[in-house]
VOGU-380311 format. One record per residue (C-alpha): residue in three letters; chain; x, y, z; residue number from 1. Coordinates in nm, 2 decimals. Example, Ala and Ser with C-alpha at 12.3 -4.5 7.8 and 13.67 -1.06 7.14 Angstrom:
2
@r = Ala&c = A&x = 1.23&y = -0.45&z = 0.78&k = 1
@r = Ser&c = A&x = 1.37&y = -0.11&z = 0.71&k = 2
// end
This chain:
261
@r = Unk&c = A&x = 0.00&y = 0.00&z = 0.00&k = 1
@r = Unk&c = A&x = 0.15&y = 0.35&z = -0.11&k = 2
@r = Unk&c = A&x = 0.01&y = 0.67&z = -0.05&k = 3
@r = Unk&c = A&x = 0.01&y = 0.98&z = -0.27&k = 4
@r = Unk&c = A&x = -0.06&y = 1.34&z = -0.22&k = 5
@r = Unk&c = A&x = -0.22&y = 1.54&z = -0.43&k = 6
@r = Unk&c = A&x = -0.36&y = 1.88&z = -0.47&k = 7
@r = Unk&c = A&x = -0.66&y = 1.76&z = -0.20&k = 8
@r = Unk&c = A&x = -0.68&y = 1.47&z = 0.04&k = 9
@r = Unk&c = A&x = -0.40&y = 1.20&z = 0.04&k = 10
@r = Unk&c = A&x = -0.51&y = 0.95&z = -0.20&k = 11
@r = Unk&c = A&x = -0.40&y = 0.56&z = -0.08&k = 12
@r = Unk&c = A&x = -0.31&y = 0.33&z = -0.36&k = 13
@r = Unk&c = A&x = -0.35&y = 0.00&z = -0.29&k = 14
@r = Unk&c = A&x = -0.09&y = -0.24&z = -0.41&k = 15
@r = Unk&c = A&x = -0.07&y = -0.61&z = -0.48&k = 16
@r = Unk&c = A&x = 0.22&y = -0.83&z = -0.60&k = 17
@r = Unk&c = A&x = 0.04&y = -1.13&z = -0.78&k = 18
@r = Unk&c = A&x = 0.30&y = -1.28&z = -0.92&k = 19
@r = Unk&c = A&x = 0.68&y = -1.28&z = -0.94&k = 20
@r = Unk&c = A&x = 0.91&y = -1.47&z = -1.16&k = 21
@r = Unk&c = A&x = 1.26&y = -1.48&z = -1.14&k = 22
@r = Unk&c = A&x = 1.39&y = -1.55&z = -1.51&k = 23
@r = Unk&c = A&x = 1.29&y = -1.42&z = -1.85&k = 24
@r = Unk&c = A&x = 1.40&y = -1.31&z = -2.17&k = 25
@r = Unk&c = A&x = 1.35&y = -1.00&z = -2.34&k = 26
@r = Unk&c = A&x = 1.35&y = -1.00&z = -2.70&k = 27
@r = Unk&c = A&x = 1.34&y = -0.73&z = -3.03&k = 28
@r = Unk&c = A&x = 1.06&y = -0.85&z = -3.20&k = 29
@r = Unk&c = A&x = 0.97&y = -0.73&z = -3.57&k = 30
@r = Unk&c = A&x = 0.63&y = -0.63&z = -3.71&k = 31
@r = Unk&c = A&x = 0.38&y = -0.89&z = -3.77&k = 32
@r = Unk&c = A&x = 0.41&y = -1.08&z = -4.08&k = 33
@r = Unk&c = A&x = 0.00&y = -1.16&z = -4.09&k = 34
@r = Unk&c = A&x = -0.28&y = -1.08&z = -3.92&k = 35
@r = Unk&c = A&x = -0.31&y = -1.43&z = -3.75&k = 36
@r = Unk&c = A&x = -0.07&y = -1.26&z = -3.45&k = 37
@r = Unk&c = A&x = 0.32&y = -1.31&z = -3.37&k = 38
@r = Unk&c = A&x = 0.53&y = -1.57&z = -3.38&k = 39
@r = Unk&c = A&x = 0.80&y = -1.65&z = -3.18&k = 40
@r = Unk&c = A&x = 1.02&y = -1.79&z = -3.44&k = 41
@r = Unk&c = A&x = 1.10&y = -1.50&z = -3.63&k = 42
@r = Unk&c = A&x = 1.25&y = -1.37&z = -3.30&k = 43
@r = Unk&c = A&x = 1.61&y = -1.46&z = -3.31&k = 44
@r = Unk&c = A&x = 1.52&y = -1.72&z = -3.00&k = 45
@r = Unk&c = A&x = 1.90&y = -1.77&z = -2.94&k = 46
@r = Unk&c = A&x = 2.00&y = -1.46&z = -2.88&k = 47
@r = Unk&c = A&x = 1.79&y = -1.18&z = -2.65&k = 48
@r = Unk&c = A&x = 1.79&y = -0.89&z = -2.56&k = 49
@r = Unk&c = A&x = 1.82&y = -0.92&z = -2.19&k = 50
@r = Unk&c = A&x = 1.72&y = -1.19&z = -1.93&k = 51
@r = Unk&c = A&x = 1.57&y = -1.03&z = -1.66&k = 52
@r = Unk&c = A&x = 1.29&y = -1.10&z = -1.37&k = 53
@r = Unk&c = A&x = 0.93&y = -1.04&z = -1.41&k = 54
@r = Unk&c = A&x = 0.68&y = -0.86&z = -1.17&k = 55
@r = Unk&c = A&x = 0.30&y = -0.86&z = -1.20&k = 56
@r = Unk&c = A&x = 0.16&y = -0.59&z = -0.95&k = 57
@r = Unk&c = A&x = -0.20&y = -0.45&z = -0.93&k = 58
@r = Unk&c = A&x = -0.29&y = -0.10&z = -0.83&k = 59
@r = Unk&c = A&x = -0.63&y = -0.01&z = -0.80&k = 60
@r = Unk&c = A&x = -0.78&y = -0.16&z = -1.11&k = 61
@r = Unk&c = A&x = -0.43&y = -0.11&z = -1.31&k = 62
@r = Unk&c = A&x = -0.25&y = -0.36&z = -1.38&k = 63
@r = Unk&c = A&x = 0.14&y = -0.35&z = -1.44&k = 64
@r = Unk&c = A&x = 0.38&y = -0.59&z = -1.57&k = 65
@r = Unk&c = A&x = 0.72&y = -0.47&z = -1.44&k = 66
@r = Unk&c = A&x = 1.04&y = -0.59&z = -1.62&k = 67
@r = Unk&c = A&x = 1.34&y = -0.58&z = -1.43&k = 68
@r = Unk&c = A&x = 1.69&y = -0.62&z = -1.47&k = 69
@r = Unk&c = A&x = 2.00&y = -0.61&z = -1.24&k = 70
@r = Unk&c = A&x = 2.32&y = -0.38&z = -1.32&k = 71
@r = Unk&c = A&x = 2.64&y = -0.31&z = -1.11&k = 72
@r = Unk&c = A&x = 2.55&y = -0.11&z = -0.80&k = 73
@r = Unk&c = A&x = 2.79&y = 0.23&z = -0.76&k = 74
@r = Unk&c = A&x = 2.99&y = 0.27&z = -0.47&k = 75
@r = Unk&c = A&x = 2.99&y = -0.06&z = -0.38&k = 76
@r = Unk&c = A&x = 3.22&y = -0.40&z = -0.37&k = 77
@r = Unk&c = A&x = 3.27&y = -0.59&z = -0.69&k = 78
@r = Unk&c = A&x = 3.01&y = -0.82&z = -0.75&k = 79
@r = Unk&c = A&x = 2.72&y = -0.63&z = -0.60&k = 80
@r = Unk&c = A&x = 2.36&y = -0.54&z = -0.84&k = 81
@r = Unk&c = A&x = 2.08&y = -0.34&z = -0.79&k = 82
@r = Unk&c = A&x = 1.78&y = -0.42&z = -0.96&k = 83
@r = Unk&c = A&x = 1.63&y = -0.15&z = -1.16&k = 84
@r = Unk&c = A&x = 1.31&y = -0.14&z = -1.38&k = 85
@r = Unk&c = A&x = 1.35&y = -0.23&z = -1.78&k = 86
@r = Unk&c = A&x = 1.05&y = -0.19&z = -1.89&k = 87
@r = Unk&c = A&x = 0.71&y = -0.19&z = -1.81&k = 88
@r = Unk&c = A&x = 0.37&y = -0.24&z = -1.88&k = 89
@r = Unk&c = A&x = 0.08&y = -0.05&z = -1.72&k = 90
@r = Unk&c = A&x = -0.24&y = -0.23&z = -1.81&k = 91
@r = Unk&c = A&x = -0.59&y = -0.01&z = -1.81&k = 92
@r = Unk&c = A&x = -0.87&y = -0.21&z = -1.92&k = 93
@r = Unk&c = A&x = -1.22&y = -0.09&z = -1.98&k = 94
@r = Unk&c = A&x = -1.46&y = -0.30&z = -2.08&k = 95
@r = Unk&c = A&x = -1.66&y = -0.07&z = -2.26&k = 96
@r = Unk&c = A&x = -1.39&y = 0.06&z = -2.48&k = 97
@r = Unk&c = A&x = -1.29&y = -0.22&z = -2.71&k = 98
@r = Unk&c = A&x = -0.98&y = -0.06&z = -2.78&k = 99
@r = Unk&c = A&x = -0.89&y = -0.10&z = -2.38&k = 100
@r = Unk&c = A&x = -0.93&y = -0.49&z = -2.38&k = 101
@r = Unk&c = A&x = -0.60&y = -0.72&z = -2.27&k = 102
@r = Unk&c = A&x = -0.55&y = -0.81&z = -2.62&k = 103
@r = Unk&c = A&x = -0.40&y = -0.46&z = -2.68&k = 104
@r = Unk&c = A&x = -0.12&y = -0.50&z = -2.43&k = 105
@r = Unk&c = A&x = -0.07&y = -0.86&z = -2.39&k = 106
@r = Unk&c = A&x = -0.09&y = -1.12&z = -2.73&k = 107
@r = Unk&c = A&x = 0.04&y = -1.47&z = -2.67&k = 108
@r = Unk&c = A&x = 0.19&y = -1.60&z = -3.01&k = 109
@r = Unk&c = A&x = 0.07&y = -1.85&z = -3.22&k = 110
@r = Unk&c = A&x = 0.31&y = -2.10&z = -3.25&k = 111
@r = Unk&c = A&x = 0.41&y = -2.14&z = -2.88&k = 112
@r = Unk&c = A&x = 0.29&y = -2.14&z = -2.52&k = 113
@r = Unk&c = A&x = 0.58&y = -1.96&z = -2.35&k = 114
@r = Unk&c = A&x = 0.63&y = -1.66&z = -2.56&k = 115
@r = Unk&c = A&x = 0.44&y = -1.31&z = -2.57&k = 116
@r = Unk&c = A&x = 0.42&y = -1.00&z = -2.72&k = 117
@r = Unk&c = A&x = 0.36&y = -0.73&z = -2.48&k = 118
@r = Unk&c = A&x = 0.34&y = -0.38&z = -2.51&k = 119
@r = Unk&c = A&x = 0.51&y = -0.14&z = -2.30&k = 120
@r = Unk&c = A&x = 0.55&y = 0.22&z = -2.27&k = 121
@r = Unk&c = A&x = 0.83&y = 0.50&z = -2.25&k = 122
@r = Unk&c = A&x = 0.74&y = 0.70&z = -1.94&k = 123
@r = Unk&c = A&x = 0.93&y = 0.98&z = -2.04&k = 124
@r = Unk&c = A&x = 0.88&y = 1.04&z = -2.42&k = 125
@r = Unk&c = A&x = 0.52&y = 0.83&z = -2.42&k = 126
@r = Unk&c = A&x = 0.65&y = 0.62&z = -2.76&k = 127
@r = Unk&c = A&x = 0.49&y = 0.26&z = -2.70&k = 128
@r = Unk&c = A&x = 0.60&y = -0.05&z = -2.88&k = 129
@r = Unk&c = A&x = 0.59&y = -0.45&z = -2.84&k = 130
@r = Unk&c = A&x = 0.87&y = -0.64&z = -2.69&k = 131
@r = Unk&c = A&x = 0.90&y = -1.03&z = -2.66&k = 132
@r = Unk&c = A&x = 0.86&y = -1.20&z = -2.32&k = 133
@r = Unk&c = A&x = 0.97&y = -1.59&z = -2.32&k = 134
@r = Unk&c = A&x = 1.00&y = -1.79&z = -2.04&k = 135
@r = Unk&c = A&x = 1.24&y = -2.09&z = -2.02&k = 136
@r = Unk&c = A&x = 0.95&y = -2.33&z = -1.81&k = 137
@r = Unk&c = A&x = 0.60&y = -2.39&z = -1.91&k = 138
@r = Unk&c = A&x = 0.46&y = -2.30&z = -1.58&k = 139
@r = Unk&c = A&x = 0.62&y = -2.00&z = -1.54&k = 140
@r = Unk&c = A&x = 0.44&y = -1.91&z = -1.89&k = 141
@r = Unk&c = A&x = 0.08&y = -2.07&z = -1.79&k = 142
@r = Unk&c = A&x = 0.12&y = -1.87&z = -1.42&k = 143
@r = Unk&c = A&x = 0.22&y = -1.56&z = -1.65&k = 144
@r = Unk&c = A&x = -0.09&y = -1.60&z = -1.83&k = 145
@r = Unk&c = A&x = -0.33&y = -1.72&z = -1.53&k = 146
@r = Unk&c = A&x = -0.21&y = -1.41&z = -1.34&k = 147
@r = Unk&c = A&x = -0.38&y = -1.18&z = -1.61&k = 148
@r = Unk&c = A&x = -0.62&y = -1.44&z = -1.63&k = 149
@r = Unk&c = A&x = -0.75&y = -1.33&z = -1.28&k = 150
@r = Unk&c = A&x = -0.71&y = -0.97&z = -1.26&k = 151
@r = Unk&c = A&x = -0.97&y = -0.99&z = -1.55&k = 152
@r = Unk&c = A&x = -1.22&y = -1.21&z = -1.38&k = 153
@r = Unk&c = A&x = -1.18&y = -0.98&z = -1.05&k = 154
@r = Unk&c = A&x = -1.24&y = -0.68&z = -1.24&k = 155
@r = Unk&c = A&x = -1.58&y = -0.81&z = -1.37&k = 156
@r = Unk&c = A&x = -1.65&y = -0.92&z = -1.05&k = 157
@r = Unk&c = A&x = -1.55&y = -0.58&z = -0.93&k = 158
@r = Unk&c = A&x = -1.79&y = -0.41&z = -1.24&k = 159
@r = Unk&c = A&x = -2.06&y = -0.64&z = -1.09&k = 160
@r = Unk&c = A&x = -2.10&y = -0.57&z = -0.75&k = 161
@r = Unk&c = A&x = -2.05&y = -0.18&z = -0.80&k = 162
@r = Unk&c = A&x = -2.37&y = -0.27&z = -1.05&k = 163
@r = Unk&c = A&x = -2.59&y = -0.44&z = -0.83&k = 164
@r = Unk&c = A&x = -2.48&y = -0.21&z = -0.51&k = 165
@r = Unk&c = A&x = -2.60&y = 0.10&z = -0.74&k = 166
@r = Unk&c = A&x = -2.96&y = -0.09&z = -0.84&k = 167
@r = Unk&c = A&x = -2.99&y = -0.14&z = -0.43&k = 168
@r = Unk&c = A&x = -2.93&y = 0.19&z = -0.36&k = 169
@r = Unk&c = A&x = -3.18&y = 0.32&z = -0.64&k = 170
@r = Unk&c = A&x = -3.45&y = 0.07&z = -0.52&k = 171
@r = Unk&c = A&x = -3.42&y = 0.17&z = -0.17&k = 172
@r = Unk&c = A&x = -3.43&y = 0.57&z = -0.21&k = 173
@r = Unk&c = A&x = -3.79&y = 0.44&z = -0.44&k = 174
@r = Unk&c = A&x = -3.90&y = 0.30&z = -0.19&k = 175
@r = Unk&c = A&x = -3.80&y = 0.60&z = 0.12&k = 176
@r = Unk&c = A&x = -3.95&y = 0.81&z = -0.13&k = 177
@r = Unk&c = A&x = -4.27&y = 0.57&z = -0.15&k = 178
@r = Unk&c = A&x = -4.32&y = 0.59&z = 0.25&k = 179
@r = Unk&c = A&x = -4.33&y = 1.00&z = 0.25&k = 180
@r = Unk&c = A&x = -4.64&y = 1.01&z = -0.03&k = 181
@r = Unk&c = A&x = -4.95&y = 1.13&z = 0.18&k = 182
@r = Unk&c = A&x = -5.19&y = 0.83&z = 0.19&k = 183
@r = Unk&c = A&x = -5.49&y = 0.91&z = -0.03&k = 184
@r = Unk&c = A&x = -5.78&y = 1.06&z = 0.18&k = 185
@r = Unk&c = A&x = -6.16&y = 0.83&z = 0.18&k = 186
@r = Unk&c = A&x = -6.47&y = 0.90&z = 0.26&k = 187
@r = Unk&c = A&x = -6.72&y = 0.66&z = 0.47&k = 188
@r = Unk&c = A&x = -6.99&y = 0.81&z = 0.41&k = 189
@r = Unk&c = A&x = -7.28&y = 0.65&z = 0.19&k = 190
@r = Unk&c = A&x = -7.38&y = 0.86&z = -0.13&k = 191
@r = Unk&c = A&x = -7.69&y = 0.92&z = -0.24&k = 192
@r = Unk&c = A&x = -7.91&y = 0.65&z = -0.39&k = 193
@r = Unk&c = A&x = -7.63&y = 0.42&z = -0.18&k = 194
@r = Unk&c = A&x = -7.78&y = 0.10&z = 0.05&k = 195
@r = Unk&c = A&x = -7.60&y = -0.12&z = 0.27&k = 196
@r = Unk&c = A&x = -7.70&y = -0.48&z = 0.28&k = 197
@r = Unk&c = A&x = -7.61&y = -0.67&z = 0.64&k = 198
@r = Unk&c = A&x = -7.63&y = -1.04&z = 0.60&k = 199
@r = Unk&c = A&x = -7.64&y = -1.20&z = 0.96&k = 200
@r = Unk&c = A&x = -7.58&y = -1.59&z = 0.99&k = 201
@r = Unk&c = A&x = -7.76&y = -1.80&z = 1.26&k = 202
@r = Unk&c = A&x = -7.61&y = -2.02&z = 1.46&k = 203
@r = Unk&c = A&x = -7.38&y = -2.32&z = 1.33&k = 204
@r = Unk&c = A&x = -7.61&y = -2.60&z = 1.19&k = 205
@r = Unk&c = A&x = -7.93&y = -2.43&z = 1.06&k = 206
@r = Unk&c = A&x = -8.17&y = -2.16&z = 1.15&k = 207
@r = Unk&c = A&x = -8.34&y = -2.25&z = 1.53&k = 208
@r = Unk&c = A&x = -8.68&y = -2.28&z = 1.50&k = 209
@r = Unk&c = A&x = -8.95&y = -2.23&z = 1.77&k = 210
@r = Unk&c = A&x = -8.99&y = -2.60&z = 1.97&k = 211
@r = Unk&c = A&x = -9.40&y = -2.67&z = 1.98&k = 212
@r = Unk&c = A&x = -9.45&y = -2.85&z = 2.30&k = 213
@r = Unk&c = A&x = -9.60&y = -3.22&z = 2.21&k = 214
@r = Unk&c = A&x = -9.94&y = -3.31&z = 2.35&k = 215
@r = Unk&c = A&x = -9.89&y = -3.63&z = 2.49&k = 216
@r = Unk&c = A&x = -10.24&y = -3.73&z = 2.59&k = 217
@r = Unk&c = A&x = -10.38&y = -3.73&z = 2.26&k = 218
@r = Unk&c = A&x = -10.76&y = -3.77&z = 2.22&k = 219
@r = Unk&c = A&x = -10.80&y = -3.92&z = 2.53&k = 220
@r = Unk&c = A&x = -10.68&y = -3.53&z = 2.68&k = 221
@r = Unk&c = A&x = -11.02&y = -3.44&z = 2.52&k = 222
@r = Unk&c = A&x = -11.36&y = -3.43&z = 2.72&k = 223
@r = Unk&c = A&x = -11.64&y = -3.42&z = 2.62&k = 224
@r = Unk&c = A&x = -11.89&y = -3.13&z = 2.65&k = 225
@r = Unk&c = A&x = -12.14&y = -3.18&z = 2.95&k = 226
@r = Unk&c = A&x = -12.48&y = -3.36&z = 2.85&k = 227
@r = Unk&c = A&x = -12.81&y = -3.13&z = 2.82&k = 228
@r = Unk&c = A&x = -13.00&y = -3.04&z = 3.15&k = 229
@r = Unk&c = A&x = -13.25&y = -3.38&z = 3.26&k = 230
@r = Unk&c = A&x = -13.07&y = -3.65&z = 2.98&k = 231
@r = Unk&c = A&x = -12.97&y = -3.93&z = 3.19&k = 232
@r = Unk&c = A&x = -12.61&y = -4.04&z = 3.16&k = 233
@r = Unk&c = A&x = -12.47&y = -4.34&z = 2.95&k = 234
@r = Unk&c = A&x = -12.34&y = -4.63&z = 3.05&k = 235
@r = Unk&c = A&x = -11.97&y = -4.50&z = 2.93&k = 236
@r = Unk&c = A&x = -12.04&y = -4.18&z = 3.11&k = 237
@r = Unk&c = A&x = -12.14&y = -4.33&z = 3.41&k = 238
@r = Unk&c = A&x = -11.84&y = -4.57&z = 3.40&k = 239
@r = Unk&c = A&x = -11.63&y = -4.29&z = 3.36&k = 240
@r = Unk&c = A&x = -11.75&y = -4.12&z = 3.64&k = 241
@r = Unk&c = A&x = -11.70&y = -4.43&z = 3.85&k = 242
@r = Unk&c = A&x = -11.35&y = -4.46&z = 3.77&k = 243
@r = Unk&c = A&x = -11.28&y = -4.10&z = 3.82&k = 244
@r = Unk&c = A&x = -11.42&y = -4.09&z = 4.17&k = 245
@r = Unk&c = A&x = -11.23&y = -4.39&z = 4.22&k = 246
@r = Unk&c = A&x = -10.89&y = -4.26&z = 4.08&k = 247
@r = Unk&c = A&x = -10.94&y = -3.93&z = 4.31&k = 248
@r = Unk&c = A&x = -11.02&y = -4.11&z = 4.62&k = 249
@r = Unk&c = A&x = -10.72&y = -4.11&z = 4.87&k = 250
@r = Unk&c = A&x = -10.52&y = -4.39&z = 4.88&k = 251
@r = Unk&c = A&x = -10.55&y = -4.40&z = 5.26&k = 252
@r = Unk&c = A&x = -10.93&y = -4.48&z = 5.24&k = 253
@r = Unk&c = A&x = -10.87&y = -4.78&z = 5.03&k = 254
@r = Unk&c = A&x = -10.97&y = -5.12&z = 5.24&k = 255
@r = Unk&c = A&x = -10.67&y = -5.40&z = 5.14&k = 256
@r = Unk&c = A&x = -10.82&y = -5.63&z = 5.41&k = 257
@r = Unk&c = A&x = -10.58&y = -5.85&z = 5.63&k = 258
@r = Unk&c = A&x = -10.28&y = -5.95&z = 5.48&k = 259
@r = Unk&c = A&x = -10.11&y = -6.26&z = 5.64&k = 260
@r = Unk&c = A&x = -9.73&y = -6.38&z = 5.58&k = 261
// end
């Protein structure tokens, strides 16, 4: 992590070494012979430019491919080196700008896995031109290549999030803004011409209907009406009398005799 000032606030920079190897060659590669890409044996293989170290670094959503080589350090004992940078590669991609894809600083060739063309830039006069990167082991190359590989995927990860964090923030200012609206005023009461229909439900299992009390005596509950002054009584009538004054004569009157055991 590095910090730079500016004219305002201090700005931090955040810095990431993804990947370092510690051998490759450097080569002076012509222009392209077609337009199916470069090839790595019209290079001059045998003889580079330099060999030097490689360093792939993020900052912010740059990327930079640093180059470095090693030279005699001043002012000190035979033998010593210092590191310094060769070249370098600073890596903007947009991916709304077709022009700013990876393909226009970094082209594998097409007639080997451990070769690239990459494009670099003078920091001081701003001229920009293609170099050849080699790597003596294939996994160096494929970890070359998967390095870029990722910053790409984490980028569009990056653009994603940022996209969806922006549609949550619109949604939930719509919906602030939906609370505040005044809620729209009714009226109860009925307008003219207007009726109101109440529906009440009885109790569960039917409609109770009034219970009409049984008579349990039947026709024998009926008397008949008295018999005309002076008729003389029937033989039912006077039977029925008989039993009547019998039935509403005390029970303690009744004679039952001697009982023996």
């Amino acid at each position: 992590m590095s910090i730079q000032e500016g004219e305002g606030d201090a700005k931090v920079v955040i810095e990431q070494r993804l990947l370092k190897i510690d051998e490759c060659f450097v080569y002076r590669i012509p222009p392209m012979r077609s337009a199916d890409g470069h090839r790595a044996e019209d290079w001059n293989l045998a003889k580079p430019l330099a060999t030097c170290s490689t360093q792939i670094v993020r900052r912010d959503n740059d990327l930079c491919i640093n180059i470095m080589a090693e030279r005699p350090k001043p002012g000190a004992p035979a033998g010593a080196v210092e590191s310094y940078l060769f070249a370098q590669s600073a890596i903007q991609v947009d991916f709304s700008d077709p022009s700013h894809k990876i393909e226009h600083w970094v082209n594998p060739v097409v007639d080997s896995s451990r070769y690239f063309a990459v494009r670099i830039k003078d920091s001081k006069t701003g001229r920009e031109a293609f170099v050849g990167v080699g790597f003596r082991e294939r996994t160096d190359a494929t970890n070359f290549r998967m390095s870029i590989e990722d910053y790409i995927n984490s980028l569009r990860r990056e653009e994603k999030a940022a996209e969806l964090h922006k549609q949550f923030e619109m949604q939930a200012m719509s919906d602030s803004d939906d609370e505040k609206l005044p809620l729209p005023k009714s009226s109860l009461s009925l307008k003219e011409g207007e009726k109101i229909h109440v529906t009440i439900k009885g109790k569960r299992g039917g409609s109770v209907s009034p219970k009409v009390k049984k008579n349990t005596l039947g026709l024998a509950g009926l008397k008949k009406p008295p018999p005309p002054p002076g008729a003389a009584p029937t033989a039912s009538e006077s039977s029925s009398e008989h039993g009547s004054a019998t039935e509403d004569k005390p029970a303690e009157d009744v004679d039952w005799g001697d009982f023996e055991g």
